[in-house]
C-alpha positions as CSV (number, residue, x, y, z in Angstrom):
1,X,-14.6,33.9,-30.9
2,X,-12.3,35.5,-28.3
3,X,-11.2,38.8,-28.7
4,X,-7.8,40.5,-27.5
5,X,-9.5,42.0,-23.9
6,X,-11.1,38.1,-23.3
7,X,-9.6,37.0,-20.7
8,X,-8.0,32.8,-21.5
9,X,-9.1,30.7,-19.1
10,X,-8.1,26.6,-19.2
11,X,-9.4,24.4,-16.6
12,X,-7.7,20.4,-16.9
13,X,-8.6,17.7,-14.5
14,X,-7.1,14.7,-14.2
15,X,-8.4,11.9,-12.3
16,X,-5.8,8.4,-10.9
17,X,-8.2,5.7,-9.3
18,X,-7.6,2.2,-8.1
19,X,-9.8,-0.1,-10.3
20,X,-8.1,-3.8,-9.6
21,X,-6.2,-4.7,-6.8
22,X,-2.8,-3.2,-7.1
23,X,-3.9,-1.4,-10.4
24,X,-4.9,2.2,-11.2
25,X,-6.3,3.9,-14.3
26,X,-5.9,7.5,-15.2
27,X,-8.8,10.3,-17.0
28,X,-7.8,13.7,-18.1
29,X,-9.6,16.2,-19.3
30,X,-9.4,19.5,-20.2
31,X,-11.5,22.8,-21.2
32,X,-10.1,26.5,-22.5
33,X,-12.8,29.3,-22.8
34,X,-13.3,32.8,-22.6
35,X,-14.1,35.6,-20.7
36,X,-15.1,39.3,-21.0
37,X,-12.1,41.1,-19.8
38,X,-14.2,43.0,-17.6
39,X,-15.2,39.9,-15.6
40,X,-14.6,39.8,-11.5
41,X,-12.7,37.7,-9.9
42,X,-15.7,35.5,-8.5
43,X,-17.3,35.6,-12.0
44,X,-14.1,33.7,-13.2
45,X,-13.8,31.2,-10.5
46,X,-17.4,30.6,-10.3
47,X,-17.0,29.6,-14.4
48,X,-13.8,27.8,-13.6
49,X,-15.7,25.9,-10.8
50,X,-18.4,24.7,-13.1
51,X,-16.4,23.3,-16.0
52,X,-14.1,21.7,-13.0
53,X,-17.6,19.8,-11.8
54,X,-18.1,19.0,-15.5
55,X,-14.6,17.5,-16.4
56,X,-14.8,15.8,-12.6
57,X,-18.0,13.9,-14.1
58,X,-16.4,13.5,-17.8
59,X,-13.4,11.4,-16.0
60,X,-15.6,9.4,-13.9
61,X,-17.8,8.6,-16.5
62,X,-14.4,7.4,-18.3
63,X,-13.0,5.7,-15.7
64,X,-16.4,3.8,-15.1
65,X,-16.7,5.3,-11.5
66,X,-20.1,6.5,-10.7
67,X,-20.6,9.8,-8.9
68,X,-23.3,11.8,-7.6
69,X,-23.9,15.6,-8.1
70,X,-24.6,17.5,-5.1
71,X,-25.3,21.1,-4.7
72,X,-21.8,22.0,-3.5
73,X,-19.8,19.3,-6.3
74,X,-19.6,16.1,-7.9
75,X,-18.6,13.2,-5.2
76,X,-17.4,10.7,-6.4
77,X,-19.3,7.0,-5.0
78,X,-17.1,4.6,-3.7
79,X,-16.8,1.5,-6.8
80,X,-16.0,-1.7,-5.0
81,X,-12.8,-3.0,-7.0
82,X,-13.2,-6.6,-8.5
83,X,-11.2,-9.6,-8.4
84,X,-11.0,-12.4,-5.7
85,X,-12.2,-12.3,-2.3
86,X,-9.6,-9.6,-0.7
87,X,-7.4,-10.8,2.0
88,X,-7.9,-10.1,5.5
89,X,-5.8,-7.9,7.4
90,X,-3.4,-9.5,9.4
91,X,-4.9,-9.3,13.0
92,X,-2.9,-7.0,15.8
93,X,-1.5,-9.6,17.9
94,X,-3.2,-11.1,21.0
95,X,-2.2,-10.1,24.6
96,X,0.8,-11.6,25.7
97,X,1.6,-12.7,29.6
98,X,3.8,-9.9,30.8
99,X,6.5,-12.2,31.6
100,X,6.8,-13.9,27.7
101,X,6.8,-10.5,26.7
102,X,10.0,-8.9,25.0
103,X,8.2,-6.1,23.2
104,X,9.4,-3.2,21.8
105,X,11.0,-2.5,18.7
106,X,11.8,-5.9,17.9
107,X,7.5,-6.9,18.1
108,X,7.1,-4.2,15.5
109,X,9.6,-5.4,13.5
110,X,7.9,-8.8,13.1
111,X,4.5,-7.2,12.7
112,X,6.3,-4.7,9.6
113,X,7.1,-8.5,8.8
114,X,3.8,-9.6,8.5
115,X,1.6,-6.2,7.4
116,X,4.5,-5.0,4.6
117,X,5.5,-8.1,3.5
118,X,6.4,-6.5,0.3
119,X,9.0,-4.4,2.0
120,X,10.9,-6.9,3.2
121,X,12.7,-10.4,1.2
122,X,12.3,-13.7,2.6
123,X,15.3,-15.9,2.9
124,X,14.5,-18.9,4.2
125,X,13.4,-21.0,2.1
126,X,16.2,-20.7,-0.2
127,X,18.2,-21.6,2.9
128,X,17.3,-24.5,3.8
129,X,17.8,-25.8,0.2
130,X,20.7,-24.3,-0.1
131,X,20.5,-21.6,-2.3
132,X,21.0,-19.2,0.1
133,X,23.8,-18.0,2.9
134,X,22.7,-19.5,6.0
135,X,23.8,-16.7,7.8
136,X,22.2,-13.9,6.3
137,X,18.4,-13.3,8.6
138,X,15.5,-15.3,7.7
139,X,13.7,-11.7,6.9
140,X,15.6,-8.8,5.3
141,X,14.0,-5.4,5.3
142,X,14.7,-3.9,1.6
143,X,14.5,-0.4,2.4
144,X,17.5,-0.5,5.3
145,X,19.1,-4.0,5.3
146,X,17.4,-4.6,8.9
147,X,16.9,-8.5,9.7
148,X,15.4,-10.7,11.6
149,X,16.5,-14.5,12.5
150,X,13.9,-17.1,13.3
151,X,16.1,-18.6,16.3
152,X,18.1,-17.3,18.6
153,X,21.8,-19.3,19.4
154,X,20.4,-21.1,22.2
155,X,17.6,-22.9,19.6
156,X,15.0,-21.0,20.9
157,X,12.0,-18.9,19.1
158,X,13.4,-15.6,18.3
159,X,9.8,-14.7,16.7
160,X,6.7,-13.6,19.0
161,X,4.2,-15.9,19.4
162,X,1.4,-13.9,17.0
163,X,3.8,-14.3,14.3
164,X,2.9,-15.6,10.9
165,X,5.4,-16.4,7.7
166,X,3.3,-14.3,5.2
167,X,5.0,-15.9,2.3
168,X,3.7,-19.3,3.6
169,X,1.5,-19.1,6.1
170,X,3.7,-20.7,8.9
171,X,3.9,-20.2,12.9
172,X,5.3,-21.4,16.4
173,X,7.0,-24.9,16.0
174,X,7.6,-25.0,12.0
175,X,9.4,-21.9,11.8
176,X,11.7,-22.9,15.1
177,X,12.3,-26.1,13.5
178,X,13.0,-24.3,10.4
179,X,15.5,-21.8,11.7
180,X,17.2,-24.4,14.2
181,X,17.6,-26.5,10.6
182,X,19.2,-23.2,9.4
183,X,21.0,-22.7,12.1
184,X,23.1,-26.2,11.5
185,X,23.2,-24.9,8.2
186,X,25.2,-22.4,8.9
187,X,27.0,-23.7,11.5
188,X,28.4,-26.4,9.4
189,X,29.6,-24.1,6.6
């Protein structure tokens, strides 16, 4: 039982890991316990230290994570998450011939396009069946408005060629057909 000159110490941990894909879980746990007033300074963190290890293993052990204890802490092991067969990256995109190359911030754009898909709305496939403005880019950023059009006014690609729709899986020919079809779209409104 703690006395008035104990020295109050509580030690809480809480632990946020990525069990699914695009799914976490939370552990917490927490300790209180006490100390002779006349502890040190290194006495106290050394005890804190300990029950951190232990409420470190505690919300593992909850979480279904495993861990190993070492001499300095407890580390957690890496758990491979379940679910389907993860996606691949989307590659970097190949060389380009110096000449075909227009670069620059528009190329990243396109690659945001294809590695953040989630940042950014696709728009046309509700405009070619109607749904949509015609107008209005064939990619929209969400976080700044930015877009992008799939062709340019003179019919031509306005994509690079490493380019893939990530909502469908689309490159080269389909998507210029696709925004020249747009295109008319528009132009008849």
């Amino acid at each position: 039982m703690a006395t008035s000159n104990d020295i109050r110490v509580t030690v809480t941990r809480r632990s946020v890991m990525q069990v699914a894909p695009y799914e976490s879980e939370e552990a917490s746990s927490s300790v209180e316990f006490s100390m002779d007033a006349g502890a040190s300074a290194e006495e106290v963190m050394g005890e804190q230290s300990a029950w951190s290890d232990r409420l470190a293993t505690a919300n593992y052990e909850s979480l279904g994570i495993g861990y190993e204890i070492t001499e300095v802490a407890v580390r957690r092991v890496q758990k491979s998450v379940s679910g389907d067969t993860p996606r691949a990256a989307v590659a970097a995109a190949p060389p380009r011939p110096a000449a075909a190359s227009s670069g620059g911030a528009q190329d990243d754009l396109w690659r945001d396009v294809m590695n953040n898909s989630s940042g950014w709305f696709t728009n046309w496939p509700e405009q070619l069946d109607g749904s949509e403005n015609p107008k209005r880019p064939a990619y929209r950023r969400s976080g700044d408005g930015k877009g992008l059009w799939l062709t340019r006014k003179d019919g031509n690609a306005n994509f690079p060629n490493f380019f893939v729709c990530p909502k469908t899986g689309k490159t080269g020919d389909a998507l210029t057909e696709i925004g020249n079809q747009i295109s008319q779209k528009a132009a008849a409104k």
